[in-house]
N, C-alpha and C positions, 0 to 999 in steps of 0.2 A: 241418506247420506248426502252432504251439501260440499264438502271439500272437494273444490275441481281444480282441473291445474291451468298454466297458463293458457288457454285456447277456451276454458268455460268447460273442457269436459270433465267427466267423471273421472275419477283417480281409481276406482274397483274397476278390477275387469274381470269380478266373481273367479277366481280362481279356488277361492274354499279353504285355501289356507290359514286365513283368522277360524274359520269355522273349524276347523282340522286341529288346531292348537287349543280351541277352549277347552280348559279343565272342565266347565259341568257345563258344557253342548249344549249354552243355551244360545248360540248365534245360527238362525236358519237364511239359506239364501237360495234362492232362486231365479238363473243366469236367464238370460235371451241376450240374442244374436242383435249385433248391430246391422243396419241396413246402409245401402246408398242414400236413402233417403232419410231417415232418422241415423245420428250418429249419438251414442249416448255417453260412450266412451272411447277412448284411441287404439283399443283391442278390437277382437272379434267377438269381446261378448261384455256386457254390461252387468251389473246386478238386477235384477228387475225389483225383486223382495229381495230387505234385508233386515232382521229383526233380532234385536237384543233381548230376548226375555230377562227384564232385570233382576224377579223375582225370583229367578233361581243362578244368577251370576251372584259367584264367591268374590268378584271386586268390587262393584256396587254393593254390596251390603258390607263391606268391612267400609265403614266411616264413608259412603256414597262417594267412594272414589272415581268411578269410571266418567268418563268424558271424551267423548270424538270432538274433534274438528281439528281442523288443520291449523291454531293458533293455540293450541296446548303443549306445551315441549313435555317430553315424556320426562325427562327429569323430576319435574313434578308430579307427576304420577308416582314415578318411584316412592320420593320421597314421603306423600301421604299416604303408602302401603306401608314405609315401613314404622 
């Protein structure tokens, strides 16, 4: 994941909710703890692994929809789903 926010950090703070929402569970993630020294993101926990199996996401294979990053409006997304 590369969308950080103003400060350069991460925007996930592995909370599992994308993962908890996908229709066909194919997003795995695997949190760790921020340190004093390493801050990864502005929570207490970062993503460490975050992985999209595309090959079994039902939005990437309708018409190779899916797209992260923070300069995509979901609008469009919609739109080429429906």
């Amino acid at each position: 994941m590369s969308a950080g926010d103003e400060n350069g950090l991460e925007k996930c703070v592995a909370c599992f909710l994308c993962a908890a929402a996908c229709p066909a569970n194919c997003i795995y993630i695997e949190a760790a703890e921020n340190t004093a020294e390493r801050r990864i993101s502005s929570a207490e926990r970062y993503a460490k692994v975050y992985n999209i199996d595309y090959n079994r996401c039902i939005f990437a294979v309708m018409r190779g929809s899916l797209s992260h990053g923070r300069h995509y409006p979901r609008t469009r997304l919609r739109a080429r789903l429906a």
